[in-house]
N, C-alpha and C positions, 0 to 999 in steps of 0.2 A: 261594658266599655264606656258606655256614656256616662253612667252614675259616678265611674271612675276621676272622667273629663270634669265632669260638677265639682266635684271635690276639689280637685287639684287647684280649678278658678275661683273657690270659696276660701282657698286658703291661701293661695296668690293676696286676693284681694286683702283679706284680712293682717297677712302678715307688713303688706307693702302699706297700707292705713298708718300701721303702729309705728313704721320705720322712718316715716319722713320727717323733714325739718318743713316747717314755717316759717316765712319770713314774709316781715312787711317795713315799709318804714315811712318816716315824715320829715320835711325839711323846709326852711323857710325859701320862698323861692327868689329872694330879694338876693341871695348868696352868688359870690363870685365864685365855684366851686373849683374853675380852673386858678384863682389864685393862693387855695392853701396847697401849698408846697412843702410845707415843715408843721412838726406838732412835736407836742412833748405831751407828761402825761398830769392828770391832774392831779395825782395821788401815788404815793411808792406803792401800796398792794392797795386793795378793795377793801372797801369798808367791813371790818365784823359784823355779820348778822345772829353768832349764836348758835349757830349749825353748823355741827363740825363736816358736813358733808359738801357743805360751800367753803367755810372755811381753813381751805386746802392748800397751804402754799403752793404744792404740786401744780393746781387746778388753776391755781393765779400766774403760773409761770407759764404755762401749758397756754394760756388764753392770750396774756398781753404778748409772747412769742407768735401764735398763730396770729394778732393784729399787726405786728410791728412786720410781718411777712409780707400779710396784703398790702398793705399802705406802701410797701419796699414795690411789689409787683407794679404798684402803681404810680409810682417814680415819686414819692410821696417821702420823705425822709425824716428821722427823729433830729430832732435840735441838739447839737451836743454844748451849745453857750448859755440854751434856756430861754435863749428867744425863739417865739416859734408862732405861725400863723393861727394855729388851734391848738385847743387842747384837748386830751381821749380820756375818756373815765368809762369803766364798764360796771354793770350790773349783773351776777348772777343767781337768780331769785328760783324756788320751787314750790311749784304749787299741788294740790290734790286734785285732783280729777277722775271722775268717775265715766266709764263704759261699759256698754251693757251689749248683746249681741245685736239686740233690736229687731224689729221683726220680719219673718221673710214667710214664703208662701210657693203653691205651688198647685200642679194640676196634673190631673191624667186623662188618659179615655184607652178603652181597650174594650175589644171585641172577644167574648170568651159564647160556651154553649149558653149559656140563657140570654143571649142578644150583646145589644153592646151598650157598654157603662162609661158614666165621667164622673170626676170627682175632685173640688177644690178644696185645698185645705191652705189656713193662715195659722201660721206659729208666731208668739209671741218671744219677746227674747229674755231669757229667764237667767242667764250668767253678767251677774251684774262684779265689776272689779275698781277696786281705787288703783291709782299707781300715780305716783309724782311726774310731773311734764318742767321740765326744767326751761329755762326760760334765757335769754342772755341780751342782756340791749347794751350796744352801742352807744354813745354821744359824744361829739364834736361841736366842740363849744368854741365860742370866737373867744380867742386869748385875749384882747385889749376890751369890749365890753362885758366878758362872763354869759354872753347869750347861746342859749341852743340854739345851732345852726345845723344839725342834720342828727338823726335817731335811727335807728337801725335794729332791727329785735328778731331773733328767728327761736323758735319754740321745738321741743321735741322730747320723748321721752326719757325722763331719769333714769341713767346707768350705772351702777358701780360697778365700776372694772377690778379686776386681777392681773391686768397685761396692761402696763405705762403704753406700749408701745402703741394696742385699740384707741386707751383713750387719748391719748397725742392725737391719732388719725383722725377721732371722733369730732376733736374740739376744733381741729381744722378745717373740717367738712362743714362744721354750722357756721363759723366764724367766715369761711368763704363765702358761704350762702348770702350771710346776712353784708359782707361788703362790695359783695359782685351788684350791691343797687346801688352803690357811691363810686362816683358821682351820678347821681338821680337825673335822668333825662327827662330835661323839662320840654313839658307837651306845647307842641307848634301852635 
């Protein structure tokens, strides 16, 4: 029963590692964040990178949809004149990265007929894997000077879907992630 429990918390862990999104972000703290109210966007779609697994119209509609959401939650609204307090351009970038299991250990002690015994063992982790961590930053640029005024980036594993429907859900979960820090609360 207990060898059972170990398991179930080695796989927990493991699977809840690979599943989450990261996020961090930077901003300049000089910013009046309660006065962008309006933005537009810097670019009709994202720059081509080359890869057709970024370069997704789908994946482009999917993203600046799930931004023009958040920014809407946050009474934050697109310019329809072109004037606009900031401006939004996004990045979605993929990188390689490698995981290994890394290493774990363990112990016994048990009392049999020839007295009683202990025993420590250290396992190295020997399942080593690449897999892509896709990446997606944010920027809110001041419309009148062209300066970076807040960055937003949350990271998390490369998926190619078969269901529009996962990754809609998907691309709104990290894009939440990554604007639930805007407006940045600046430290007292």
């Amino acid at each position: 029963m207990r060898k059972n429990w170990l398991a179930v918390c080695a796989i927990a862990l493991v699977l809840g590692g690979c599943s989450g999104v990261t996020v961090n972000q930077d901003y300049d703290p000089a910013t009046d964040f309660d006065s962008m109210q309006t933005y537009r966007w810097e670019s009709e779609t994202q720059e081509k990178t080359g890869d057709l697994r970024i370069d997704n119209p789908l994946r482009d509609t999917r993203i600046r949809t799930a931004i023009a959401r958040q920014l809407s939650d946050k009474g934050i609204v697109q310019s329809e004149d072109g004037s606009a307090t900031f401006l939004v351009r996004y990045q979605y970038t993929l990188r390689q990265k490698i995981e290994s299991d890394g290493a774990g250990g363990g112990f016994g002690f048990g009392i049999g007929s020839y007295g009683r015994h202990g025993g420590v063992a250290i396992g190295t982790g020997n399942n080593i894997r690449e897999y892509d961590e896709g990446s997606l930053t944010i920027d809110f640029i001041d419309a009148a000077s062209q300066t970076l005024l807040w960055r937003g980036t949350g990271s998390q594993r490369f998926r190619e879907y078969n269901d529009p429907e996962k990754a809609s859900r998907d691309t709104n979960t990290l894009v939440q992630k990554i604007l639930a820090q805007f407006p940045p609360i600046k430290p007292q």
